[in-house]
Phi, psi and omega in degrees: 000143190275136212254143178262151160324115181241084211275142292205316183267342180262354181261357160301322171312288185302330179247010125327308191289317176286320185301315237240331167278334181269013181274319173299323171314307197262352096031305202281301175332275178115015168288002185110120168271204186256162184293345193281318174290278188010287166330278179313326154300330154307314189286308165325300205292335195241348161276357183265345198271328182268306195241120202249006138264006187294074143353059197342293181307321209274323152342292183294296201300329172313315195261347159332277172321309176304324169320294175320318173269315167326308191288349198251336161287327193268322193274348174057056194194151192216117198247207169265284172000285198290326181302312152335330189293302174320311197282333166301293208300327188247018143273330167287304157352282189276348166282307186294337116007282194297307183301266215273019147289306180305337186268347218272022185255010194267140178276151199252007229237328183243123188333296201274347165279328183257285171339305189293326215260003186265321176264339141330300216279295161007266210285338171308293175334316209277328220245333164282318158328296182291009183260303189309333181292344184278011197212133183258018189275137193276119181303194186281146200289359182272315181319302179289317185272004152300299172336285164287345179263303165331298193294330155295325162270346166080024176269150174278168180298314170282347152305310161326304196282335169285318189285326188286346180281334184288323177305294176306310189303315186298312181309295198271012142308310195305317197287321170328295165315300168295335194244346160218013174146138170295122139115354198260131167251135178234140192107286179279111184211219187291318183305325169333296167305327146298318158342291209282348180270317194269335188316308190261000185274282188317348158267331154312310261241302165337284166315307154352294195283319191289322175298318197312306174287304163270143157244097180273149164262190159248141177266311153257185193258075170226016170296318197302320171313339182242000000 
């Protein structure tokens, strides 16, 4: 089968946008976001209550940003790479803003409508992921410091990466737990968990379809730079 064309920089676009509409979906649900989210959403859920411009995006991009650096200090270097990282965190920021102002008419009140929108949230994430691995552009910063910190420390990636999900999933029970109650979860719950089970097969299963379909290419000569 003839394969269509994919530039390499429009799939950095393309897979922002589905992570950042399937972050709302599931948002809309309440069933528990993914653990790499958590945090930030925890912290969203209990600073919108004291400052109600305080943002689910103004969120992500704070602890993005606070990564870059924490990562750039351990690796002891600030590249284009990293510097690019600013720009991702608060282009996600203010897009994931956007979807889910544009989703807020979806009604919240009903069981099976928070199901479909719980598995809508899924398969979008899975399907932007696997757009992102296909872009040498720097992606969202939980990615690049799973990368980079691994390599620094000398842990494989998928070892690096369990811990690092165990770690987000832990920080935000504690804030969950501090910030409304022992015992309350907010963010984290059962979907998390499924998330963190079903998550990368379903991102396989993408990367796959996307070799099947797409050949990306670079539209533009800016790789060497990252």
């Amino acid at each position: 089968m003839k394969k269509f064309t994919f530039f390499a920089e429009a799939a950095y676009f393309v897979g922002l946008l589905l992570i950042c509409i399937g972050a709302s979906f599931m948002t809309i649900a309440d069933f528990g976001v993914s653990t790499v989210m958590a945090p930030a959403y925890t912290l969203y859920l209990k600073l919108s209550q004291i400052w109600p411009w305080f943002t689910l995006g103004t969120s992500e991009y704070a602890l993005q940003i606070a990564l870059v650096i924490i990562m750039a200090i351990v690796m002891r270097k600030m590249n284009i790479a990293y510097c690019f990282c600013f720009f991702t965190a608060v282009f996600y920021g203010k897009l994931l803003d956007l979807t889910r102002f544009s989703m807020s008419w979806i009604p919240t009140g009903v069981m099976w409508i928070r199901v479909v929108c719980y598995i809508l949230g899924l398969i979008f994430c899975a399907a932007g992921v696997a757009f992102v691995f296909n872009t040498y552009l720097s992606p969202e910063v939980y990615e690049m410091f799973v990368k980079e910190l691994s390599g620094r420390f000398g842990i494989k990636i998928p070892v690096f990466k369990t811990g690092f999900d165990c770690v987000f999933a832990a920080t935000a029970i504690i804030m969950s737990f501090v910030f409304f109650g022992f015992g309350k979860f907010r963010g984290v719950n059962v979907g998390t968990v499924i998330c963190a089970l079903v998550n990368g097969s379903i991102i396989g299963w993408f990367s796959d379809l996307y070799d099947r379909i797409f050949d990306f290419k670079d539209g533009l000569k800016l790789r060497s730079f990252f």
